[in-house]
N, C-alpha and C positions, 0 to 999 in steps of 0.2 A: 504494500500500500504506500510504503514513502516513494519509493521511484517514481509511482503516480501522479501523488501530491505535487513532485517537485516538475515533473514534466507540464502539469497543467499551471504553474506560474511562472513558467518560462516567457521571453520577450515576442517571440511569435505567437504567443496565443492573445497576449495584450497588443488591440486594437482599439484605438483612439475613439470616442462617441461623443457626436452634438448632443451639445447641452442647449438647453434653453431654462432660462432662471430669471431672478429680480424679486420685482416686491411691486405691491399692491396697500395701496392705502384709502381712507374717507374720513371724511371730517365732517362734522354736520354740524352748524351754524344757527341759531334761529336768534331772527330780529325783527321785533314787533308781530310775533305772529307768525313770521315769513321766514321759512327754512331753507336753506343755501348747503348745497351739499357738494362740497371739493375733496374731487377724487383725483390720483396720481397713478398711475402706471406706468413703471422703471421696468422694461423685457429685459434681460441679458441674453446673447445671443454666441455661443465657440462653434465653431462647426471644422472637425479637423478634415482636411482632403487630402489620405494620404499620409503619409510620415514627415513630408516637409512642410506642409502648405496648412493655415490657419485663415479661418474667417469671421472676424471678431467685430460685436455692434453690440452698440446700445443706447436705446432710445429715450424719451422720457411724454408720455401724454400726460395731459392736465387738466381737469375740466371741472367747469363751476355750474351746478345744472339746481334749477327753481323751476318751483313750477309757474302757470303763468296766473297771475290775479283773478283770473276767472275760472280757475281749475286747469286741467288737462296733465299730461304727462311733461314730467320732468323735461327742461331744457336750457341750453345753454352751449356757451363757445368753449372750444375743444383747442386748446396748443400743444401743437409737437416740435420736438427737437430731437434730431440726431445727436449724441454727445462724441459717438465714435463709431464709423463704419470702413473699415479695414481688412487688411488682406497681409497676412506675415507669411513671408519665406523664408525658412528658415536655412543658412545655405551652410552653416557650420555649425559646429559648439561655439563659438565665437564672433558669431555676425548673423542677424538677422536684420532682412531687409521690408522694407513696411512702405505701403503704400493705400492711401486712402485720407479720410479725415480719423487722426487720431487725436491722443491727449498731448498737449505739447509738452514736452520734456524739460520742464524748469527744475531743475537739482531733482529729487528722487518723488515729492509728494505728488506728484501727480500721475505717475506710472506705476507707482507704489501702493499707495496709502490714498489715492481719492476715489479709489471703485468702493461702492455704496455698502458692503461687506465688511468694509472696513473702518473705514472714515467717522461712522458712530462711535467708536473706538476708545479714540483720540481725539485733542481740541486740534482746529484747524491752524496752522501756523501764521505767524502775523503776515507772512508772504504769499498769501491764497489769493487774493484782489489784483497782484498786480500782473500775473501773466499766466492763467489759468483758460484761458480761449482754446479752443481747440482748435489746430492747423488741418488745413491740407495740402495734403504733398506727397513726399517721400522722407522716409528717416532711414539711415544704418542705425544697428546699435547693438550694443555686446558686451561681450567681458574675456578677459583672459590672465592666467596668471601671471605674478610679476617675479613673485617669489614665493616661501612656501608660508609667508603671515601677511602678502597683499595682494589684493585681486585688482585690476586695473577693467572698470565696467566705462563705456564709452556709450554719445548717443549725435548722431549731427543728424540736422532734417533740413530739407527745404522747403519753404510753405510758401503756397501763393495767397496774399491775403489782399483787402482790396484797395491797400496802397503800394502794392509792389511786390515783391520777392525777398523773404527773410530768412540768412541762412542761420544756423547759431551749432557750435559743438559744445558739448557737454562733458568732461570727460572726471570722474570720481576714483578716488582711490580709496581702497576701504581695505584699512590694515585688519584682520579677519580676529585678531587675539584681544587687543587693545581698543578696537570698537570704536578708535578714532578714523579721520578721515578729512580727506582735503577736498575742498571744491575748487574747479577753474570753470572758468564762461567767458569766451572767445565769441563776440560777435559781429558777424560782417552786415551790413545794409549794404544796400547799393546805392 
C-alpha cells in the first residue's frame, strides 16, 4: 500500500485547476422608511492553461438597489470595474512574463498583501493612495538567488496610461535570515 500512496502524489498526477472564488456582501440601509440595499460582488478568477500559462482576473460589481416610491421591485445602478485581467507566462523559475491590466508593482503591497484575502489582515500602509492604479501593459518579474541568506526578487513593467508610457523597475533584496531588506525604484518617463 505505501508504493501506492506514494505513486498517486507524485508530480504527474498533480494537474493545475481553475479556480473561481471572492466574496459577496449587502448592507441594508433604511432612511425615513426607505430601504437602500448595497451589494458588492468581488469574483476571483486563476485559470491555469497548461504548466506555463496562467489567466488571472478580478473584478469588483456594486450596486445600490430601492425600491421605487410607489412599490415595485428593487432597482438601481450597477458599477463594475476590472481590478486585474491578465495572462502570466511563466518562462522560468526566475522570470515571469505578464501581460494584460495588472496591479502595478509599487514595492511588494500590492502584488503581495492587497488581494482581498488578505489585506483584512493588516492596516493598509500610509503608501496605499499614492500609486495603487492598476497598469496596463507588460511586466517581467522574478526572483533569483544571490547567495544562500538573499534572494534578489525583480519587477519592470511598461504601462500605457493616458498621458503616455510609464516605464518603472522595481528590484528588492530580501536577506531570507535577518528579514531585513533594501528597496531601489529606478524611474524612467519619457
Amino acid at each position: 500500500m505505501l508504493p501506492t500512496l506514494a505513486a498517486a502524489q507524485t508530480a504527474d498526477s498533480e494537474r493545475p485547476v481553475p479556480i473561481l472564488t471572492g466574496n459577496f456582501g449587502t448592507l441594508s440601509f433604511v432612511t425615513a422608511g426607505q430601504n437602500l440595499i448595497d451589494t458588492q460582488i468581488n469574483p476571483v478568477l486563476l485559470v491555469p492553461l497548461g504548466d506555463r500559462w496562467l489567466v488571472e482576473s478580478r473584478a469588483e460589481f456594486e450596486g445600490q438597489f430601492q425600491r421605487p416610491s410607489g412599490g415595485g421591485p428593487y432597482q438601481g445602478p450597477v458599477t463594475k470595474h476590472v481590478d486585474y485581467a491578465q495572462v502570466d507566462y511563466i518562462a522560468s523559475p526566475y522570470v515571469t512574463i505578464t501581460a494584460g491590466r495588472f496591479l502595478t508593482p509599487f514595492g511588494i503591497f500590492n502584488e503581495r498583501l492587497y488581494p482581498v484575502w488578505i489585506r483584512f489582515l493588516q492596516s493598509d500602509p500610509l503608501t496605499l493612495p499614492i500609486n495603487t492604479v492598476d497598469s496596463d501593459g507588460a511586466m517581467l518579474r522574478g526572483g533569483f538567488p544571490v547567495s544562500g541568506k538573499a534572494n534578489m526578487n525583480y519587477a519592470a513593467y511598461v504601462s500605457v496610461t493616458s498621458v503616455g508610457i510609464a516605464s518603472v523597475v522595481v528590484c528588492t533584496v530580501i536577506c531570507s535570515e535577518e528579514h531585513e531588506g533594501m528597496h531601489m525604484k529606478f524611474t524612467v518617463l519619457p
